[in-house]
C-alpha positions in Angstrom: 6.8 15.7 19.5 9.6 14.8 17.7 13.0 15.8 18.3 16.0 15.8 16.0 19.8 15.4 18.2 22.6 16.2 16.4 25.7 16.3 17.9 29.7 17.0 16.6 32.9 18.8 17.6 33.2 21.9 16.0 36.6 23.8 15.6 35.9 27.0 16.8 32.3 27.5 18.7 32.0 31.3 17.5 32.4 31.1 13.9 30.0 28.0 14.1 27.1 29.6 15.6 27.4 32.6 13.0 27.3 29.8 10.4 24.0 28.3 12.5 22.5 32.0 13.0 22.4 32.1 9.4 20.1 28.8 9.3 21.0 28.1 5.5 18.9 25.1 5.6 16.0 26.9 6.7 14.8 25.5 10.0 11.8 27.4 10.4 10.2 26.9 6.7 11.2 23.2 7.1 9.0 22.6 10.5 11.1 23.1 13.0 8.9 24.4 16.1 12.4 25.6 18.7 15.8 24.3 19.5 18.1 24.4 22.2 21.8 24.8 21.6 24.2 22.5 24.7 27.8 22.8 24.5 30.0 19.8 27.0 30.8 21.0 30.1 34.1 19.6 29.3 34.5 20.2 26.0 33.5 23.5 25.0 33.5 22.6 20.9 31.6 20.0 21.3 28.0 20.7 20.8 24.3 19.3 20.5 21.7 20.9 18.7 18.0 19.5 19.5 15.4 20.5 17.0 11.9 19.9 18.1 9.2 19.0 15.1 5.8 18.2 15.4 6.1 15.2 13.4 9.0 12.3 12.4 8.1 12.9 8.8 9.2 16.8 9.0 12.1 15.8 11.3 13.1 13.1 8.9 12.8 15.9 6.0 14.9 18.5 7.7 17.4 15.6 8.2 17.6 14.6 4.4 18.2 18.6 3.8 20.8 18.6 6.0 22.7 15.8 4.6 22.6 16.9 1.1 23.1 20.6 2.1 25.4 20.8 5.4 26.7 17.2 6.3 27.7 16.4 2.5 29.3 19.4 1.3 33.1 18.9 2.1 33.3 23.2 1.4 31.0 23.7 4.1 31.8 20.9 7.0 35.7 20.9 6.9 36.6 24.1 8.2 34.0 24.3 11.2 33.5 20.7 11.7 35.8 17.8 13.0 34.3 14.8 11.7 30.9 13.5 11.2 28.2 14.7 13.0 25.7 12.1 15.0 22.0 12.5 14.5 19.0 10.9 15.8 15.7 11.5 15.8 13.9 10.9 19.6 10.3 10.6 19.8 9.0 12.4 23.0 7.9 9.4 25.5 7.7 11.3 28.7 8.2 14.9 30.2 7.5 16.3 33.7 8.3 19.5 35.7 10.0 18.9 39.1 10.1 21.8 41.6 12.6 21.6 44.3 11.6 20.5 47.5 
């Protein structure tokens, strides 16, 4: 599994999770399998978005659409936004499920 991180300071978390509700990139159609939404414990506007994919090439994809789409369109970023966003994309190398003691 593949998972896309993306991670920026947003300037109010409300109106950007209506924008994200609205999924204008189309997260779904472009391979996405789930995604979890973490917001700093610190920081309440700043927030990570992982995306999981089954593969790096539909990650990679979805990444290219959001660049051209989200990340360069000045109209959209600069009024939920503050700054550029970080993105990598993590390939799965372990997972396991502790139970407490």
């Amino acid at each position: 599994m593949f998972t896309m991180q993306v991670g920026y300071s947003v300037r109010d978390y409300a109106a950007w999770k209506e924008l994200f509700d609205k999924d204008p990139v189309g997260r779904a159609a472009s391979g996405a399998r789930s995604y979890r939404i973490f917001r700093d414990s610190d920081d309440e506007n700043y927030v990570v978005v992982h995306l999981d994919f089954d593969t790096r090439d539909a990650a990679a994809s979805f990444l290219e659409k959001l660049r051209s789409q989200v990340f360069n369109n000045p109209d959209a970023m600069a009024t939920i936004i503050d700054g550029p966003p970080s993105v990598r994309i993590l390939e799965e190398a372990a997972s396991e499920r502790l139970s407490a003691g």
